[in-house]
VOPAGU-2260 file (C-alpha; in pm, 1 decimal, decimal comma):
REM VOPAGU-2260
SITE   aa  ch    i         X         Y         Z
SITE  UNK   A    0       0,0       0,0       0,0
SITE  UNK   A    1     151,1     317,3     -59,2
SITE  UNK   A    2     116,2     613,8     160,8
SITE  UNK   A    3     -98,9     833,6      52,8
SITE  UNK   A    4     149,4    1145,9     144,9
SITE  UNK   A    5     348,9     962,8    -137,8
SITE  UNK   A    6     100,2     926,6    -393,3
SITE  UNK   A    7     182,6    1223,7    -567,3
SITE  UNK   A    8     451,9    1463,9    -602,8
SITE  UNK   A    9     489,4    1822,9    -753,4
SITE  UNK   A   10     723,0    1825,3    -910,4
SITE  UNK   A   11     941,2    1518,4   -1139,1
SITE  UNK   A   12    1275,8    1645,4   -1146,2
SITE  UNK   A   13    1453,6    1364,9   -1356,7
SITE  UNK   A   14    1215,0    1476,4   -1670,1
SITE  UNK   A   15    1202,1    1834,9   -1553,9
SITE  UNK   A   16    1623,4    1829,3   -1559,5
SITE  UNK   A   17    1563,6    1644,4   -1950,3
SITE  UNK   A   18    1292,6    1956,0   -2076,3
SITE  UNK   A   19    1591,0    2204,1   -1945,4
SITE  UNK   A   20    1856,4    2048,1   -2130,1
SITE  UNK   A   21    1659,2    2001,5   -2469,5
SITE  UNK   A   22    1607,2    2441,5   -2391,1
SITE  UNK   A   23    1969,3    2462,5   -2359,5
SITE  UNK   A   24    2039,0    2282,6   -2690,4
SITE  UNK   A   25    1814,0    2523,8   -2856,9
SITE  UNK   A   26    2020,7    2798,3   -2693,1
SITE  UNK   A   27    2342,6    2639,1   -2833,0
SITE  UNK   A   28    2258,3    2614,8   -3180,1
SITE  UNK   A   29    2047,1    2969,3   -3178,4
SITE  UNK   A   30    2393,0    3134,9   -3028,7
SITE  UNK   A   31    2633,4    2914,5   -3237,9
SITE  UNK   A   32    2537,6    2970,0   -3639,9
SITE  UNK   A   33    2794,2    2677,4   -3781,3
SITE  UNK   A   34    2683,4    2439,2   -3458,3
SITE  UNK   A   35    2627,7    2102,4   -3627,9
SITE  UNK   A   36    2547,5    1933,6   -3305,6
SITE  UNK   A   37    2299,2    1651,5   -3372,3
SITE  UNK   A   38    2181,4    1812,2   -3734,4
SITE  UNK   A   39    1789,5    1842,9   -3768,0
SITE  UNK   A   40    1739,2    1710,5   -3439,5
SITE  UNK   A   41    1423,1    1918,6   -3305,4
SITE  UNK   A   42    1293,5    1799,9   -3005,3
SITE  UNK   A   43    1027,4    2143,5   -2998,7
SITE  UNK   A   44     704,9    1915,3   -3054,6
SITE  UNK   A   45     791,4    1650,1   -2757,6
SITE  UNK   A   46     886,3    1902,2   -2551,9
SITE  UNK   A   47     519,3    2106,1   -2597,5
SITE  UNK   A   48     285,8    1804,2   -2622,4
SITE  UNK   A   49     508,0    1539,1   -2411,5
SITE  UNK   A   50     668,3    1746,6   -2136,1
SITE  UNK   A   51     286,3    1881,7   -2061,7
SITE  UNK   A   52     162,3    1545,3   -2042,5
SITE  UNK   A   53     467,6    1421,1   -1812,6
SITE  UNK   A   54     461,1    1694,4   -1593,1
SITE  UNK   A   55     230,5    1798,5   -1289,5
SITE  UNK   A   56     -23,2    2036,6   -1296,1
SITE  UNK   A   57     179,1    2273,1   -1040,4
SITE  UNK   A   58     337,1    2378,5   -1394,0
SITE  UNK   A   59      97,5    2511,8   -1613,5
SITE  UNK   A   60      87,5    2418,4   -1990,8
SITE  UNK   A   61     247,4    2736,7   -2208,6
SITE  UNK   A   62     571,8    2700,6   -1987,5
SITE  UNK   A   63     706,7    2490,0   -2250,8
SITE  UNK   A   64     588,8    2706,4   -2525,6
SITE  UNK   A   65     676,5    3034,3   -2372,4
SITE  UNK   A   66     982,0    2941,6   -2299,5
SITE  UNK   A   67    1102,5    2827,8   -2632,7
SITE  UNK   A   68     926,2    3170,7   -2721,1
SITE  UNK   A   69    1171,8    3358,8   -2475,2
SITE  UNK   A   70    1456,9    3211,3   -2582,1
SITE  UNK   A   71    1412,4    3299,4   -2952,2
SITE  UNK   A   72    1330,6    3689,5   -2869,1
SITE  UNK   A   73    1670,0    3694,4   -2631,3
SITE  UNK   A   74    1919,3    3529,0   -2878,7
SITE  UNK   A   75    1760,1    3637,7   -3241,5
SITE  UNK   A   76    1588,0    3999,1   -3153,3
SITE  UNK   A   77    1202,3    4039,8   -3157,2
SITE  UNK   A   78    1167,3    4134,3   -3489,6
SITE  UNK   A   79    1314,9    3769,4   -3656,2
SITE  UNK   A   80    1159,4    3567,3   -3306,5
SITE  UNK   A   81     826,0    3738,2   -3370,7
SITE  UNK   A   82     738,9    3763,0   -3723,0
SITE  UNK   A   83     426,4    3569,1   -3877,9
SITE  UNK   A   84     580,5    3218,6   -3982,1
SITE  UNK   A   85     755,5    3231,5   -3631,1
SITE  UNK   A   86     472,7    3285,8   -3433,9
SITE  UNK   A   87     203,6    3044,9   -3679,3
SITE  UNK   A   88     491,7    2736,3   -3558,0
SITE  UNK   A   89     449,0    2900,8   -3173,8
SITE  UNK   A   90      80,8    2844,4   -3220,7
SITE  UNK   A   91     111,0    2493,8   -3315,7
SITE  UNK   A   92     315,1    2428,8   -2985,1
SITE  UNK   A   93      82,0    2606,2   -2779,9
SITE  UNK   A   94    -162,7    2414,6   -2907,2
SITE  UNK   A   95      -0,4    2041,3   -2901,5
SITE  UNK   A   96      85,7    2146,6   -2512,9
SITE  UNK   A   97    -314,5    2264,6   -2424,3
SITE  UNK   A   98    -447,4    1925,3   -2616,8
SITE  UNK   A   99    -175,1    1768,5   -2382,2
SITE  UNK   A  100    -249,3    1930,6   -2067,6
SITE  UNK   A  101    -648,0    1745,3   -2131,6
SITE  UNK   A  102    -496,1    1416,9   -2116,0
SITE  UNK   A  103    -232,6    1413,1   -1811,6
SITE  UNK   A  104    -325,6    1087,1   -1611,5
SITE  UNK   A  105    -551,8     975,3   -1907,6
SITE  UNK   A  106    -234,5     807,2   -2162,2
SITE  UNK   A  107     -20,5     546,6   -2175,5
SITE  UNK   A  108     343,9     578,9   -2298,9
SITE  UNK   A  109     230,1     413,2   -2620,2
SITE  UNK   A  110     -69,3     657,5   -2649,9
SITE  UNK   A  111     169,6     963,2   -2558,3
SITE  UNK   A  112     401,5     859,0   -2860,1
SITE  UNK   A  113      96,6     788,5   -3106,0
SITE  UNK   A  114      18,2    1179,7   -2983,2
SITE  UNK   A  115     318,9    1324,0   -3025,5
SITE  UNK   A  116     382,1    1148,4   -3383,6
SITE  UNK   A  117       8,5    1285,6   -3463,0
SITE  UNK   A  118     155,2    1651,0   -3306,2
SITE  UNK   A  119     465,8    1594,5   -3553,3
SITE  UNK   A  120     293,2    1513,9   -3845,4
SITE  UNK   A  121      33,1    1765,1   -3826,1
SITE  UNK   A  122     331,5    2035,5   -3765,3
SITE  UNK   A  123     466,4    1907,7   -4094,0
SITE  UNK   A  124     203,2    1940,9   -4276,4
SITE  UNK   A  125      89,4    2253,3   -4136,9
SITE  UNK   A  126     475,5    2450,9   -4201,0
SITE  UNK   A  127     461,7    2225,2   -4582,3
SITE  UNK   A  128     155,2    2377,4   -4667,4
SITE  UNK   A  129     251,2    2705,7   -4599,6
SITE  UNK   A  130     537,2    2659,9   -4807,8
SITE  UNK   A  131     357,7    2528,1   -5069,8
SITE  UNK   A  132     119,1    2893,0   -5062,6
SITE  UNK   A  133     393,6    3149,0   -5021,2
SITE  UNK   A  134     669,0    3018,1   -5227,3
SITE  UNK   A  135     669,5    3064,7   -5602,8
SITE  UNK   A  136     853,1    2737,3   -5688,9
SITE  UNK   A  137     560,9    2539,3   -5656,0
SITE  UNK   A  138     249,6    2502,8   -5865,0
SITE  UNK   A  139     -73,7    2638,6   -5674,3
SITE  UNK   A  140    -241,1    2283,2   -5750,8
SITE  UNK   A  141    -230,1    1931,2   -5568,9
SITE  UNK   A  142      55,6    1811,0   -5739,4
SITE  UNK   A  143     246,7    2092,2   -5641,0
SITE  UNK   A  144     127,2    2055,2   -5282,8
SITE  UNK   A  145     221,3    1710,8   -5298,4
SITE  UNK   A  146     555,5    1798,0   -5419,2
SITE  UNK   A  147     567,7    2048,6   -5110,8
SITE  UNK   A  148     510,7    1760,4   -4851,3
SITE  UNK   A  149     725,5    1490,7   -5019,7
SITE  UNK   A  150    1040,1    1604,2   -5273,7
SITE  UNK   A  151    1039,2    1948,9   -5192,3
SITE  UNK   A  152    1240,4    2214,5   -5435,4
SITE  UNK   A  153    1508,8    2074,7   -5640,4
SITE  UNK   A  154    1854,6    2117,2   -5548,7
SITE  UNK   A  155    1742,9    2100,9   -5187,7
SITE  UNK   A  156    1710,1    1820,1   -4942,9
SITE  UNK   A  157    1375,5    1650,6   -5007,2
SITE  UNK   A  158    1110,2    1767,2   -4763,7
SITE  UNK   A  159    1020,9    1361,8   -4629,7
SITE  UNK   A  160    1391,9    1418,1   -4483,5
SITE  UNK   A  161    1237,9    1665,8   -4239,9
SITE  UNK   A  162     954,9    1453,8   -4159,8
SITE  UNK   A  163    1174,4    1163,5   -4076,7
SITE  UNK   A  164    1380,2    1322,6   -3879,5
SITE  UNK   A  165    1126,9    1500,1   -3669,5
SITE  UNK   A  166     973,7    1204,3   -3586,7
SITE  UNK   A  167    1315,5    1017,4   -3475,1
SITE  UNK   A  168    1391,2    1306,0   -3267,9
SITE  UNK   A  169    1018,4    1370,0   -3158,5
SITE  UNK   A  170     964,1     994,0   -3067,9
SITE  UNK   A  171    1330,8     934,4   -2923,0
SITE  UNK   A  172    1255,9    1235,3   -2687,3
SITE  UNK   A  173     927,8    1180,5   -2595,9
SITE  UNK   A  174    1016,5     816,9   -2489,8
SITE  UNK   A  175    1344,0     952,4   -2303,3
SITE  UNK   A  176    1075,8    1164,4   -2113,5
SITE  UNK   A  177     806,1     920,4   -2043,6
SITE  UNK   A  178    1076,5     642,8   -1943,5
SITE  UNK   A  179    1223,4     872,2   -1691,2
SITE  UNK   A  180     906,3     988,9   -1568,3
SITE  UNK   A  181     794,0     624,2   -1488,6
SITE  UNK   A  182    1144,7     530,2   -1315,7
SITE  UNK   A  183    1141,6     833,7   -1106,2
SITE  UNK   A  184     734,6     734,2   -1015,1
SITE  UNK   A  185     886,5     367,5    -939,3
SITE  UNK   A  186    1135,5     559,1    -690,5
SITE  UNK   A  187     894,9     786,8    -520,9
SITE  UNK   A  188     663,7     484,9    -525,1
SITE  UNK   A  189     397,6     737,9    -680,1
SITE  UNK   A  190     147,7     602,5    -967,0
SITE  UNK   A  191     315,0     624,8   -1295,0
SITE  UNK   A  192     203,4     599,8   -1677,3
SITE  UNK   A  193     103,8     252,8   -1810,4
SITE  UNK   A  194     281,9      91,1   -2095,4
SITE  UNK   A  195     -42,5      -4,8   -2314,6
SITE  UNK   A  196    -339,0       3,4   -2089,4
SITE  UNK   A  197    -543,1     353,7   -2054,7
SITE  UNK   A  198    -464,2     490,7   -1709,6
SITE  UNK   A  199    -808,2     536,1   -1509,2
């Protein structure tokens, strides 16, 4: 039986001390232009929609977005942290951490990564499309929006390369943060997140 002054703590510092490193690396490479520390690895989307659903509600959910927000206006100036494409991709965030927020205690880890794949594809789409509208190298039809989402402009890395590695770093991340989460539960003896079976 576990004591109920134990059955829930507010704060999980092992995942907590994860979500502050992934902000530092986005510090690093923001400060350091020819950084090629772990190219295209972007852990934005499982820091918003996982490290919401990890964390307690003592923390409410635009930290995660606000602070990758903050970070942006100190090292790049408002004007390049706050024009339209940047803050469209801060609304996507924002909004992958608030649908997050609706389902702490209510996922499993293998829910949380079908979520944050879902947040990462929808991102991808979302930033492709808008490509696809303001850019002139594309034709304003479907094929050219298909070419948007898939082989991208020519002489450029295709655009599924983006995709694939979002999702590596995405799911690798989220995982990193859900594993901890449930060891550091198993420690405190606290009730953690189920593998596979919906947590009631």
């Amino acid at each position: 039986m576990i004591p109920a002054s134990r059955r829930s703590t507010p704060m999980l510092w092992v995942p907590l001390m994860l979500i502050v490193s992934a902000l530092a690396l986005r510090w690093m490479k923001l400060e350091s232009e020819g950084m090629i520390l772990l190219p295209n690895f972007s852990p934005w989307m499982a820091l918003a929609f996982t490290g919401t659903l990890v964390m307690s509600q003592a923390l409410p959910w635009f930290v995660w977005p606000m602070a990758l927000l903050l970070i942006n206006v100190v090292v790049l100036g408002i004007s390049s942290a706050l024009d339209v494409q940047s803050l469209s991709i801060y609304g996507i965030y924002a909004t992958a951490a608030f649908v997050a927020s609706r389902y702490r205690g209510r996922l499993s880890i293998a829910q949380g990564l079908l979520g944050v794949a879902a947040c990462s594809l929808t991102f991808y789409l979302f930033t492709n499309t808008a490509a696809w509208i303001t850019q002139p190298d594309y034709v304003k039809n479907f094929a050219g929006w298909l070419q948007a989402n898939t082989t991208g402009i020519p002489g450029f890395a295709p655009t599924w390369t983006f995709l694939r590695s979002s999702l590596l770093s995405d799911f690798g991340f989220s995982a990193l943060l859900m594993i901890a989460c449930k060891a550091e539960a198993r420690v405190r003896e606290t009730v953690s997140m189920p593998w596979f079976a919906v947590a009631r």
